[in-house]
Backbone as numpy.savetxt, mean C-alpha at the origin, in Angstrom:
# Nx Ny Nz CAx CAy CAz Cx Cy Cz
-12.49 9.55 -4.04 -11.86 8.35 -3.54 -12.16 8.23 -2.06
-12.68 7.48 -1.56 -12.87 6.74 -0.52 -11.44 6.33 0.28
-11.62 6.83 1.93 -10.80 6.75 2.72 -9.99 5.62 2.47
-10.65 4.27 2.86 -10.42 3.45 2.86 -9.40 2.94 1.63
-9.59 3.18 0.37 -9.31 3.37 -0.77 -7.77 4.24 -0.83
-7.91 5.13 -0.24 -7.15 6.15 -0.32 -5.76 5.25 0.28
-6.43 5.31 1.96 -5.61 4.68 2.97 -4.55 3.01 2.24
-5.67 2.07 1.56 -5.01 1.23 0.47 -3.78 1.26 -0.63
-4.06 2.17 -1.60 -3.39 2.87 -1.85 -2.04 3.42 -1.89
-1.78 4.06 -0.78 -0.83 5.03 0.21 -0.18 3.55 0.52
-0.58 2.61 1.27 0.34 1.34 1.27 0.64 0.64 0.10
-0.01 0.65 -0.88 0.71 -0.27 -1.74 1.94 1.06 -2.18
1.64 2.33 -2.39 2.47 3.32 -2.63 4.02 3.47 -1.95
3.79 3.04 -0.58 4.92 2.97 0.18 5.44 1.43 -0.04
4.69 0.25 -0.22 5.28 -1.15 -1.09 5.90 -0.96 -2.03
5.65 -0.28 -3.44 5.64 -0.84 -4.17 6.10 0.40 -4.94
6.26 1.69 -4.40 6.44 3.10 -5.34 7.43 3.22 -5.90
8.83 2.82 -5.41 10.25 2.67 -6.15 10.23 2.15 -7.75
9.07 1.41 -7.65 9.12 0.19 -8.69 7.93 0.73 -10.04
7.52 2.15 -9.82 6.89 3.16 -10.85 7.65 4.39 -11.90
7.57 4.27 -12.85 7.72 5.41 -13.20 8.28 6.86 -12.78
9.34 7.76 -13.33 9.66 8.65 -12.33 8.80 9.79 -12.48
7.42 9.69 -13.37 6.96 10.61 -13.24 5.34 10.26 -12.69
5.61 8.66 -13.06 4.16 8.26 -12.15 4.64 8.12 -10.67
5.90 8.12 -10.01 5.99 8.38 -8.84 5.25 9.79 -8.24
6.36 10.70 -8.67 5.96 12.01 -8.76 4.07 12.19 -8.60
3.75 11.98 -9.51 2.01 12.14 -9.27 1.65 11.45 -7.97
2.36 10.19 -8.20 1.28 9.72 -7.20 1.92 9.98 -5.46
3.31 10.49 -5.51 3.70 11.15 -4.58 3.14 12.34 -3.81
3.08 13.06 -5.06 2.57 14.34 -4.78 0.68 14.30 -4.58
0.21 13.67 -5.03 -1.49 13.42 -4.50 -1.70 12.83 -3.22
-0.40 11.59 -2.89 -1.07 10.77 -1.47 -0.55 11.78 -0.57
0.75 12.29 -0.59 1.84 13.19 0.22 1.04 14.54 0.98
0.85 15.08 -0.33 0.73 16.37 -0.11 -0.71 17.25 -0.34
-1.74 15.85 -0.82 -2.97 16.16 -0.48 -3.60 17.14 -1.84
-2.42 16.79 -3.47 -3.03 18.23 -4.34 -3.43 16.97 -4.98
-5.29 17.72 -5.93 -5.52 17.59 -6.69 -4.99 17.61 -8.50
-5.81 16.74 -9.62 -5.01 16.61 -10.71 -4.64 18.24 -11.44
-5.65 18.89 -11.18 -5.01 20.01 -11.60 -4.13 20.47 -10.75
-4.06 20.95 -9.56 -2.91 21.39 -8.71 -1.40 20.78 -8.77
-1.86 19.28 -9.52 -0.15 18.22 -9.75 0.00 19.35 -10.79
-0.58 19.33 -12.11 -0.46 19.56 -13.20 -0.22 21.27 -13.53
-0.42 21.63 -12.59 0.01 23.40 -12.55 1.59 23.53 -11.59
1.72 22.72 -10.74 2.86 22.79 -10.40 4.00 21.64 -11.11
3.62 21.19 -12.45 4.55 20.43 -13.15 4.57 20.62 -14.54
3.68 21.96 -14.64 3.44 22.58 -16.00 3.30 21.40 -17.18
2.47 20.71 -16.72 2.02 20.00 -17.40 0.53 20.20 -17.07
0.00 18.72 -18.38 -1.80 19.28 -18.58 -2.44 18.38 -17.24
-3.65 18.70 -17.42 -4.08 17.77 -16.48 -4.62 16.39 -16.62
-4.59 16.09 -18.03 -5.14 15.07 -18.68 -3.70 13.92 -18.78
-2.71 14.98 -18.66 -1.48 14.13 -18.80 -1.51 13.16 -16.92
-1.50 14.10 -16.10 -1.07 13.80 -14.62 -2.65 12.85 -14.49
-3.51 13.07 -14.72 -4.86 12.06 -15.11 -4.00 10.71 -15.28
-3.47 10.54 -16.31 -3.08 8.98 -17.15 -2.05 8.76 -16.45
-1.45 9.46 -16.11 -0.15 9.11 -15.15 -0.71 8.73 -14.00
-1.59 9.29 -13.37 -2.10 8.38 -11.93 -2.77 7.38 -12.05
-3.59 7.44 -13.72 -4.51 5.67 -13.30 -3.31 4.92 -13.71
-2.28 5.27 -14.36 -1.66 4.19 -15.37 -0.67 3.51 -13.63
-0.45 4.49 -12.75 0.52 4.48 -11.28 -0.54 3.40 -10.72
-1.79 3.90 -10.25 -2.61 3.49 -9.42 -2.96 1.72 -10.48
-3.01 1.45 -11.44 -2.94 0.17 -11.73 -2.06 -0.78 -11.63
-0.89 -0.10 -11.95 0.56 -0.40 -11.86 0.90 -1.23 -10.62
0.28 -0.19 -9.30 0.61 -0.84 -7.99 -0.54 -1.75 -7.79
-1.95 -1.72 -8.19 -2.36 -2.73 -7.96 -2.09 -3.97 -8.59
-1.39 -4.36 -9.70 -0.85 -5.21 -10.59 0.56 -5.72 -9.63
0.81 -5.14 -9.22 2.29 -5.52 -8.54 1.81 -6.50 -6.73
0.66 -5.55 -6.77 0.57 -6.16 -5.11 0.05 -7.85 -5.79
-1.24 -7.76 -6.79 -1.48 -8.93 -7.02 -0.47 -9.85 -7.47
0.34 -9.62 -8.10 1.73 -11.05 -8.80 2.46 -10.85 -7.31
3.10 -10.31 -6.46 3.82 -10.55 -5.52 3.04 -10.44 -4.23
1.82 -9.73 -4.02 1.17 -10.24 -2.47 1.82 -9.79 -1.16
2.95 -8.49 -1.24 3.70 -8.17 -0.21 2.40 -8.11 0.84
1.55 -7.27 0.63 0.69 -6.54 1.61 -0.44 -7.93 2.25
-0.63 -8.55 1.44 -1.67 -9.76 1.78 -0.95 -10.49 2.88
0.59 -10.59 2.57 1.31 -11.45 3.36 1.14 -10.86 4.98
1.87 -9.84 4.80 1.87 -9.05 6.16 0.55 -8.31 6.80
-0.71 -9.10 6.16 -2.06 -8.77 6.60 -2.28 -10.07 7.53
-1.48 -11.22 6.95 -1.47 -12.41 7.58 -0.95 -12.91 8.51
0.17 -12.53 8.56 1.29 -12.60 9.44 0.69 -11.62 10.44
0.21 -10.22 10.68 -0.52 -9.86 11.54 -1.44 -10.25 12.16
-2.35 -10.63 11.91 -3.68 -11.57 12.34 -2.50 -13.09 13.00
-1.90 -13.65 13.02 -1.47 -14.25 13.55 -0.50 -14.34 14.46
0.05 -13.17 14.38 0.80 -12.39 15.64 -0.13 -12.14 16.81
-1.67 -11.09 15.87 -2.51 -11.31 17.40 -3.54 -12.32 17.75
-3.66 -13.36 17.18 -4.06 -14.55 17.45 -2.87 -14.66 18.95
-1.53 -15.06 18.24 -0.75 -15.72 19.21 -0.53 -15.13 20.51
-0.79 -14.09 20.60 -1.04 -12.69 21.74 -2.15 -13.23 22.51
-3.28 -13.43 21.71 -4.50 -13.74 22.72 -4.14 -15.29 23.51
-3.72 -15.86 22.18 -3.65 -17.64 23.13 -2.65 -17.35 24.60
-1.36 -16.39 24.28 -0.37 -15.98 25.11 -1.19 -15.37 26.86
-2.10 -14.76 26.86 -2.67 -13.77 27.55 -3.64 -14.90 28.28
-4.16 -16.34 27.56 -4.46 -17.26 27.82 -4.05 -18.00 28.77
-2.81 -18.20 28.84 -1.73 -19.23 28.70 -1.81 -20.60 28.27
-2.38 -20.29 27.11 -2.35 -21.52 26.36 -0.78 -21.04 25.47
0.22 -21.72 25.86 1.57 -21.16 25.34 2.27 -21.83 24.32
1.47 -23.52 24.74 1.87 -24.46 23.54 1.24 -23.79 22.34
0.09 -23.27 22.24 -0.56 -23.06 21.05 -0.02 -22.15 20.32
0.06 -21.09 21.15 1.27 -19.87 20.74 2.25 -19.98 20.19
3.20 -20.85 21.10 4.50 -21.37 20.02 4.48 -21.95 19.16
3.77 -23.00 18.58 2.93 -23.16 17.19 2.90 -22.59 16.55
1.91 -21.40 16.44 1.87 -20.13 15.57 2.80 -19.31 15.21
3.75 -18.63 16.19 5.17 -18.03 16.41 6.16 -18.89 15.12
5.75 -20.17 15.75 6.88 -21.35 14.73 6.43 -21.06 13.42
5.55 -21.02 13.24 4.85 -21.42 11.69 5.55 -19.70 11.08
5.25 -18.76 12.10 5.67 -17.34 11.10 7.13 -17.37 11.18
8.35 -17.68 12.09 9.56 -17.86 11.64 9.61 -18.97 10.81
């Protein structure tokens, strides 16, 4: 898995992890958290590894299914980019433009 991927992930995990399974938490807790591989979940949960396998794609779909119908993370990708938009116009002093933007995110 790819950083980037990983790093993805780990946020929708902290979005959206309450809202998994208590044992697809668990996996996918214990892989982003604490850095163990599927066998290492699966030896410290005496379970197989084929089990903690299906439990992480079934987690890792789960949260991508959730970000897509609700969009928490897209939102606040947006709302960022327009916070530092309104920063630069600010640093500008273009201030009307700023408060515009400011307005539109309250």
């Amino acid at each position: 898995m790819q950083i980037d991927e990983r790093n993805y992930l780990s946020q929708l995990f902290d979005t959206y992890g309450k809202l998994l399974s208590s044992k697809q938490f668990e996996v996918m807790d214990t892989f982003l958290n604490y850095d163990l591989g599927e066998s290492e979940i699966a030896e410290s949960t005496n379970g197989s590894r084929q089990s903690v396998h299906d439990a992480f794609n079934k987690a890792k779909n789960q949260l991508f299914e959730f970000e897509k119908k609700c969009g928490f993370l897209n939102e606040q990708e947006v709302q960022k980019n327009k916070l530092i938009e309104a920063k630069s116009l600010l640093k500008n002093g273009k201030t009307d433009a700023a408060v515009k933007i400011l307005d539109e995110i309250i």
